[in-house]
DSSP file (Angstrom, degrees, kcal/mol; ACC not computed):
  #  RESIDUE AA STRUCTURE BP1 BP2  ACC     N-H-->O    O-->H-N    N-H-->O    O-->H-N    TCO  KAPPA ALPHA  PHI   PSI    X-CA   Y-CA   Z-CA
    1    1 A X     >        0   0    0      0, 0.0     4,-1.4     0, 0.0     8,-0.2   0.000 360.0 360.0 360.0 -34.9 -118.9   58.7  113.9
    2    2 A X  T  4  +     0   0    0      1,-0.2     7,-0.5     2,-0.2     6,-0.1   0.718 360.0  44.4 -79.8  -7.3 -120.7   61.2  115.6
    3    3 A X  T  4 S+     0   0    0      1,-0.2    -1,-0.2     5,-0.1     3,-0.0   0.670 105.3  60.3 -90.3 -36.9 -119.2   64.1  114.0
    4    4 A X  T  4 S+     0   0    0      1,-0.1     2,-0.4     2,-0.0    -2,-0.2   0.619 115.2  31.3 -96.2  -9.1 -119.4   62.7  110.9
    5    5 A X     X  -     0   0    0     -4,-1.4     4,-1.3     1,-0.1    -1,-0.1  -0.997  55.0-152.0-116.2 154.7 -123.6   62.5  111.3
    6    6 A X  T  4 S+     0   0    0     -2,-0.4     5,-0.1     1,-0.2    -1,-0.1   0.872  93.4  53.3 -69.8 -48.2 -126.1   64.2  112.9
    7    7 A X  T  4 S+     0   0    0      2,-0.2    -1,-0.2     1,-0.2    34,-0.2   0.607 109.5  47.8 -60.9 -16.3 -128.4   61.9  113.5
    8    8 A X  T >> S+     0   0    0      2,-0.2     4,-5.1     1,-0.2     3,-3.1   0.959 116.0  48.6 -71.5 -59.8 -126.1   59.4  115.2
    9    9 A X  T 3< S+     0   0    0     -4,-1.3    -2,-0.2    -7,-0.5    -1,-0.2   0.152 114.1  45.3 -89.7  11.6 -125.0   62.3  117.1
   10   10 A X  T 3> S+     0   0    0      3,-0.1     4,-0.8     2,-0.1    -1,-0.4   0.384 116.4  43.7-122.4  -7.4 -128.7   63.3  117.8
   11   11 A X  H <> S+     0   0    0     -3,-3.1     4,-1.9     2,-0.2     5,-0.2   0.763 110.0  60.3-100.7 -49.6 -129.7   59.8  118.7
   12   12 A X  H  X S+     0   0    0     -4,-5.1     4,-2.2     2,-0.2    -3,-0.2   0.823 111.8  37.9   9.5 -79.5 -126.4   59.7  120.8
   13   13 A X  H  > S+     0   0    0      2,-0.2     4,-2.2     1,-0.2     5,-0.3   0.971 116.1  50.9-103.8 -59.2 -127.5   62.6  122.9
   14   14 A X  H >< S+     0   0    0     -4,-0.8     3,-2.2     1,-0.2     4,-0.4   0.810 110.7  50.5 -41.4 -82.8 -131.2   61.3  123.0
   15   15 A X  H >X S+     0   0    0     -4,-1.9     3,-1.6     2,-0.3     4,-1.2   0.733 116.1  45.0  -2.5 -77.6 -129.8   57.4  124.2
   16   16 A X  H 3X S+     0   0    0     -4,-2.2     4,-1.0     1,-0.4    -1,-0.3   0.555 112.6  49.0 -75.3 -13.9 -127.6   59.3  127.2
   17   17 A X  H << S+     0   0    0     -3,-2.2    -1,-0.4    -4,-2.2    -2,-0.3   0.103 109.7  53.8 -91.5  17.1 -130.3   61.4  128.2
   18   18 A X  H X> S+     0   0    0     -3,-1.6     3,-4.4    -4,-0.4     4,-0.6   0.741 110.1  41.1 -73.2 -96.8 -132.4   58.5  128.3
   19   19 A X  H 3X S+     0   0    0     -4,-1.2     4,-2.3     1,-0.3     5,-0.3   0.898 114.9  57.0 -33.6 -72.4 -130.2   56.2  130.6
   20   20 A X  H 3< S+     0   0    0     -4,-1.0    -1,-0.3     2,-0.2     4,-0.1   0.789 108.4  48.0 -56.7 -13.5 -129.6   59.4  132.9
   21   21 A X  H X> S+     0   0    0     -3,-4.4     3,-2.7     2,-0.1     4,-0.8   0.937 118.9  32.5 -60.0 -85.8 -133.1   59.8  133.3
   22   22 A X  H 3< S+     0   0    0     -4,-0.6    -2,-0.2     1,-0.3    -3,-0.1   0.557 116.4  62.4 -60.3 -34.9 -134.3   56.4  134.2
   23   23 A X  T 3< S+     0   0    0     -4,-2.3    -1,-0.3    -5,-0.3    -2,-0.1   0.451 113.6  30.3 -53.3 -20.5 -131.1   56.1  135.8
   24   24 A X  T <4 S-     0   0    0     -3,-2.7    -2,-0.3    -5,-0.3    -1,-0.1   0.627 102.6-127.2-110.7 -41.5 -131.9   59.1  138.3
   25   25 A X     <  +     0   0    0     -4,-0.8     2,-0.9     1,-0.3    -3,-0.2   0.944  45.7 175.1  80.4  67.4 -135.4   58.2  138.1
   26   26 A X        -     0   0    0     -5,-0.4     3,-0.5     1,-0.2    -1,-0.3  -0.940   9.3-175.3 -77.6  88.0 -136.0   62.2  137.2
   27   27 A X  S >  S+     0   0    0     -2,-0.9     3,-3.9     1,-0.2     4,-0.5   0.960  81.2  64.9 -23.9 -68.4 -140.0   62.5  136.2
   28   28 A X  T >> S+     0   0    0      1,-0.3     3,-0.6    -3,-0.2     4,-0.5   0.640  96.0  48.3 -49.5 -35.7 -139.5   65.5  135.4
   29   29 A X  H 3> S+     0   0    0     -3,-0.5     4,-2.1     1,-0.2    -1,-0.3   0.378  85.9  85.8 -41.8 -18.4 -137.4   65.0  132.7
   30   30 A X  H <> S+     0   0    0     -3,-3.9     4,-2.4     2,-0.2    -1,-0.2   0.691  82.0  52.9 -93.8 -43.5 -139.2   62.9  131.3
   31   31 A X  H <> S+     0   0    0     -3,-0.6     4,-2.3    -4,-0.5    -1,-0.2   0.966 114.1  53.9 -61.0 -52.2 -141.9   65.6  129.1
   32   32 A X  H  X S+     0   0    0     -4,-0.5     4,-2.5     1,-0.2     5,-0.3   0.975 103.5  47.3 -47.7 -64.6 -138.6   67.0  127.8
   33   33 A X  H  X S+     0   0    0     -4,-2.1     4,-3.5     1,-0.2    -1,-0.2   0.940 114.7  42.3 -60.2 -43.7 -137.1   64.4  126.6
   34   34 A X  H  X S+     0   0    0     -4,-2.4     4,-2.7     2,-0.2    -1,-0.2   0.805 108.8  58.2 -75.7 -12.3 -140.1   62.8  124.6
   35   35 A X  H >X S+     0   0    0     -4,-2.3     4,-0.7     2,-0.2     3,-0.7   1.000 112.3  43.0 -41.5 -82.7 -141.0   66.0  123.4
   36   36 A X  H >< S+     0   0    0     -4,-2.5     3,-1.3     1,-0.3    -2,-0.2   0.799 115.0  51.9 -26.8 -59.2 -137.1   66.0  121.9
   37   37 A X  H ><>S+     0   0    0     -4,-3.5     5,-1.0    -5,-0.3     3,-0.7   0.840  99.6  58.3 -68.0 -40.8 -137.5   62.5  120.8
   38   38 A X  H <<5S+     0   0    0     -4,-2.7    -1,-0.2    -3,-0.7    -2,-0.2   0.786 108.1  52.6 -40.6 -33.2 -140.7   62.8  118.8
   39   39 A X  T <<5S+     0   0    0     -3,-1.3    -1,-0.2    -4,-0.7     2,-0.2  -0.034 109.6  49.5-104.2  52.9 -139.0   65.1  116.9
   40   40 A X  T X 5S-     0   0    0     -3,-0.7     3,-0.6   -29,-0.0    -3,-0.1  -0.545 107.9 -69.1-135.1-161.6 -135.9   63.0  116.1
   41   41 A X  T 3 5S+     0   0    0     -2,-0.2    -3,-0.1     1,-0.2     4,-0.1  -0.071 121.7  69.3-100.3  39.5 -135.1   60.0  114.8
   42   42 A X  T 3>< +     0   0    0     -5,-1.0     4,-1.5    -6,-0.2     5,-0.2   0.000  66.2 114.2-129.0  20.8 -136.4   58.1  118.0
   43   43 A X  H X> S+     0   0    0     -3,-0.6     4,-4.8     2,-0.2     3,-2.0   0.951  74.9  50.6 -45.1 -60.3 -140.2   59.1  117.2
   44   44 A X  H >> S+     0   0    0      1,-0.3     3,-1.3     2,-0.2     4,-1.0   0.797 117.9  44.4 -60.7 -92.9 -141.5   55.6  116.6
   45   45 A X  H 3> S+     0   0    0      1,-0.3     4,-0.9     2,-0.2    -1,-0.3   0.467 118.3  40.3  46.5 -68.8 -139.7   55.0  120.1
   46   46 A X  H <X S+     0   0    0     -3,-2.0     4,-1.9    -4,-1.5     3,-0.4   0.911 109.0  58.0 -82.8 -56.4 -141.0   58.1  121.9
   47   47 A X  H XX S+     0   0    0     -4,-4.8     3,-3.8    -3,-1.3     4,-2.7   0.945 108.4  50.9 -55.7 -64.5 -144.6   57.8  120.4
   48   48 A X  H 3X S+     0   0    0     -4,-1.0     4,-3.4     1,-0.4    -1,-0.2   0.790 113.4  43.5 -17.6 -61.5 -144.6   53.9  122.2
   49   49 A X  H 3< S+     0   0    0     -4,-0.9    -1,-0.4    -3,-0.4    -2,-0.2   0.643 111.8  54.5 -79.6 -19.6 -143.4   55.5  125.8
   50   50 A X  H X< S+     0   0    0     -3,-3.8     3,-0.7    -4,-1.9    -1,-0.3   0.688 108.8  45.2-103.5 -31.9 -146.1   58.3  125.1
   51   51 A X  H 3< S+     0   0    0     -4,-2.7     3,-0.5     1,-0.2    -2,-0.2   0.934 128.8  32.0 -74.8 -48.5 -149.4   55.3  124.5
   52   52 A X  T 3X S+     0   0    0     -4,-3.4     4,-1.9     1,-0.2     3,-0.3   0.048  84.1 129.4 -97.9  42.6 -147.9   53.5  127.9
   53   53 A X  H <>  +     0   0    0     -3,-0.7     4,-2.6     1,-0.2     3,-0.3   0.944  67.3  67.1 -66.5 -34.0 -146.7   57.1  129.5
   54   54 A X  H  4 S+     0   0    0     -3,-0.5    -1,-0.2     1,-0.2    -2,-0.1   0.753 103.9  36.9 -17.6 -69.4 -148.6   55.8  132.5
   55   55 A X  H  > S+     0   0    0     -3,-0.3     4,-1.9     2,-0.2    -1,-0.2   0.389 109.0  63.9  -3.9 -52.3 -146.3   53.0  133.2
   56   56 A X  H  X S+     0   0    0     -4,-1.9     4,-2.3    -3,-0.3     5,-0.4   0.955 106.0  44.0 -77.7 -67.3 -143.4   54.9  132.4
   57   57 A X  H  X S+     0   0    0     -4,-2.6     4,-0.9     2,-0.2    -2,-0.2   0.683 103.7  60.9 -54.4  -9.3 -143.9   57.2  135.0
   58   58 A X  H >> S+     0   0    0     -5,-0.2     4,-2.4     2,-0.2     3,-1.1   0.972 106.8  52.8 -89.6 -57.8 -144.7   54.7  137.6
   59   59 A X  H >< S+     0   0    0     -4,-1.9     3,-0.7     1,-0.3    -2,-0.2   0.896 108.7  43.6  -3.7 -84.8 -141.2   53.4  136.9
   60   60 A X  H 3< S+     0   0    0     -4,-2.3    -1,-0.3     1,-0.2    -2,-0.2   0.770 128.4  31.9 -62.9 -21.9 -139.4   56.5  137.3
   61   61 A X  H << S+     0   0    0     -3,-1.1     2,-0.4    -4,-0.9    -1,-0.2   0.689 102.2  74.7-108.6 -23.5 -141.6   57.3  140.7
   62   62 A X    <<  -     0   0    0     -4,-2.4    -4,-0.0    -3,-0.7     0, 0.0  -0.630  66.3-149.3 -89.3 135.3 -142.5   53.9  142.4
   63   63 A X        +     0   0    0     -2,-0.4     2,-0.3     2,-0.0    -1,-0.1   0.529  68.4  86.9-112.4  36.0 -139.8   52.2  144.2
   64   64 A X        -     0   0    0     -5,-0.1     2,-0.3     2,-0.0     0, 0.0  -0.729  57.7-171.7 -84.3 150.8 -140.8   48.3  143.7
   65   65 A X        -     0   0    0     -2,-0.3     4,-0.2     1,-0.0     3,-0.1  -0.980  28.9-140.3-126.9 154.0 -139.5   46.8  140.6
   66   66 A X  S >> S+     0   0    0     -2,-0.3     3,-6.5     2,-0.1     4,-0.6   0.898  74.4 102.8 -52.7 -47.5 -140.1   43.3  138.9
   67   67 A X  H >> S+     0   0    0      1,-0.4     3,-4.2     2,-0.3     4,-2.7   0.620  76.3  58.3 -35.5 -71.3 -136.3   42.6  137.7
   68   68 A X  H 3> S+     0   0    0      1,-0.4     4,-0.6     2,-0.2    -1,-0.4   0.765 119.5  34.1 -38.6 -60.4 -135.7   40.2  140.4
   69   69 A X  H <> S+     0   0    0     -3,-6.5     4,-1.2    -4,-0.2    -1,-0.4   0.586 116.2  53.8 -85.5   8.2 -139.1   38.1  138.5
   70   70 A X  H <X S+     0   0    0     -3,-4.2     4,-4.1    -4,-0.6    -1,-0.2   0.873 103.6  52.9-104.5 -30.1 -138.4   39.1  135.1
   71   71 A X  H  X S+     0   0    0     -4,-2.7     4,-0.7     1,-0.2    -2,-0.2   0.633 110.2  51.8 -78.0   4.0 -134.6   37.7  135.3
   72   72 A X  H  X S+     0   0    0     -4,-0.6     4,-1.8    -5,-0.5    -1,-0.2   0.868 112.9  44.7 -67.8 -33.5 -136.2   34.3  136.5
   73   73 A X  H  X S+     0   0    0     -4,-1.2     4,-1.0     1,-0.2    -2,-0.2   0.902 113.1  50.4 -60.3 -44.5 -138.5   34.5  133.4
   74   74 A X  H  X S+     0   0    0     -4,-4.1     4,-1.2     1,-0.2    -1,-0.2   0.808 113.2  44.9 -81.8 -26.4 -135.5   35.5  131.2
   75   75 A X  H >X S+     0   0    0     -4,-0.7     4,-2.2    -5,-0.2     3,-0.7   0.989 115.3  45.1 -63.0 -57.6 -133.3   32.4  132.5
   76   76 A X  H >< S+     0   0    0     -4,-1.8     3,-2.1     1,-0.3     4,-0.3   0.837 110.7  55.1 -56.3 -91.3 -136.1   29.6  132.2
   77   77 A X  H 3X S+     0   0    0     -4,-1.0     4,-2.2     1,-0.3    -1,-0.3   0.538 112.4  40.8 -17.8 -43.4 -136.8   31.0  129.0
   78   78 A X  H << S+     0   0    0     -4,-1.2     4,-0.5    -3,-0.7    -1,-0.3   0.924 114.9  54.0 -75.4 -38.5 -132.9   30.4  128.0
   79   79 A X  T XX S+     0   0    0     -4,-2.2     3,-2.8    -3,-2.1     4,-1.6   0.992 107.3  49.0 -38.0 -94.1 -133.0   27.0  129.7
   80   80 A X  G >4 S+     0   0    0      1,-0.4     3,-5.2    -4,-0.3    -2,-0.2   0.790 111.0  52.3 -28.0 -81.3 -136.0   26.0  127.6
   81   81 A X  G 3< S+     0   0    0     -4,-2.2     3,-0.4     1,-0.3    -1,-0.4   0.460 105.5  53.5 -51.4 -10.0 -134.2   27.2  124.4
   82   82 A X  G <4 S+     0   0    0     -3,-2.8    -1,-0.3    -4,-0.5    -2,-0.2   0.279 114.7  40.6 -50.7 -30.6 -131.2   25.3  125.0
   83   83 A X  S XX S+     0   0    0     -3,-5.2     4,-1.3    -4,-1.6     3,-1.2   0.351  77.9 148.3-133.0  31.2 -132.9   22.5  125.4
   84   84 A X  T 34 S-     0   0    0     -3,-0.4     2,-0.2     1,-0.3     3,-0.0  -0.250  83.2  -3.9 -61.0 149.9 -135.8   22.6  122.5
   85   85 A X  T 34 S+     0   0    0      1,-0.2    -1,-0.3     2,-0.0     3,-0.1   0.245 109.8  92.0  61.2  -2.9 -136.5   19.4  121.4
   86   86 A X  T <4 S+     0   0    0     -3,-1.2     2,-0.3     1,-0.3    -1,-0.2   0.938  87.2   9.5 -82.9 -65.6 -134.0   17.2  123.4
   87   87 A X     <  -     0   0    0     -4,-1.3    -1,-0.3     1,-0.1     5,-0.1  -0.961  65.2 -94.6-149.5 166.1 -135.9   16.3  126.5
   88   88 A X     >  -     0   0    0     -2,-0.3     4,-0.7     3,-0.1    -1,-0.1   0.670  49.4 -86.7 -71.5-172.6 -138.9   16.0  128.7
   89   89 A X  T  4 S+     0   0    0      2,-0.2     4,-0.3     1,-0.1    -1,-0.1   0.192 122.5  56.7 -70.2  -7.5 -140.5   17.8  131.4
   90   90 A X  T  > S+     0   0    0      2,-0.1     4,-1.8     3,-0.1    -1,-0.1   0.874 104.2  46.7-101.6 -44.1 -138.4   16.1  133.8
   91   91 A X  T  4 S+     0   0    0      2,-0.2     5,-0.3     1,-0.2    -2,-0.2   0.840 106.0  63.8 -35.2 -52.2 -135.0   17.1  132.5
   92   92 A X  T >X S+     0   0    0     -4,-0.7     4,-2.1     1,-0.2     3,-1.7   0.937 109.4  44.6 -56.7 -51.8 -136.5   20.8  132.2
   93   93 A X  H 3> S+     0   0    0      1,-0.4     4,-2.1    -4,-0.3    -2,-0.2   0.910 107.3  50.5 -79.5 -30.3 -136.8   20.7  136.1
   94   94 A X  H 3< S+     0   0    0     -4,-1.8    -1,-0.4     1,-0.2    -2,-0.2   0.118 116.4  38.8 -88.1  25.2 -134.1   19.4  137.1
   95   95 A X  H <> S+     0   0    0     -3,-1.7     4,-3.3     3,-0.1    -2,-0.2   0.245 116.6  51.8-107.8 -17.2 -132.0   21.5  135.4
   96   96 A X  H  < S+     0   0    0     -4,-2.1    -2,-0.2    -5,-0.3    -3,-0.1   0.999 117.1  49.1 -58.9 -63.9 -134.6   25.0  136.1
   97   97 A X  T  < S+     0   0    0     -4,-2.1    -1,-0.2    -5,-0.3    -3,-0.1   0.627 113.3  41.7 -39.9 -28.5 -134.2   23.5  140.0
   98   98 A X  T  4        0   0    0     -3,-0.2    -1,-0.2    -5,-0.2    -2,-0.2   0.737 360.0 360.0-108.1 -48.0 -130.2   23.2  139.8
   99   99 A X     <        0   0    0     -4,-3.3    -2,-0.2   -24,-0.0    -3,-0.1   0.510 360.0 360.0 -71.7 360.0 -129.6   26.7  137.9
């Protein structure tokens, strides 16, 4: 696939130099790559990371993260959809409580 477009094969390369930034937590990288990506097919993408670029760099540099509260969020949240409309607020906790 990647041979046979460019753009795959430029969004490809953009994607794996993504993850090995963020993955390294590299800063520095970080100018390069959206530079690259504005002009690719990842603009829309790049331009986004470029409004909250703040943020983004406090990621790659700071070494607290959230994950630990955001996969609680993301469980209740799955709980809760699982169980729209079947049953109360008491049901919801005792199973939130139990997972």
């Amino acid at each position: 696939m990647l041979a046979s477009s460019a753009e795959i094969a430029a969004v490809a390369d953009l994607a794996r130099r993504f993850g090995t930034m963020i993955k390294a937590r590299d800063i520095e990288a970080l100018a390069p790559w959206l530079a690259d990506a504005k002009a690719g097919p990842l603009a829309t993408f790049a331009a986004g990371l470029e409004r909250d670029r703040a943020a983004v760099e406090a990621a790659l540099t700071e070494p607290w993260s959230t994950r630990p509260v955001e996969g609680r969020i993301n469980k209740l949240k799955l709980i809760k959809r699982q169980m729209y409309g079947r049953a109360g607020l008491d049901l919801l906790r005792q199973r939130v409580m139990h997972a």
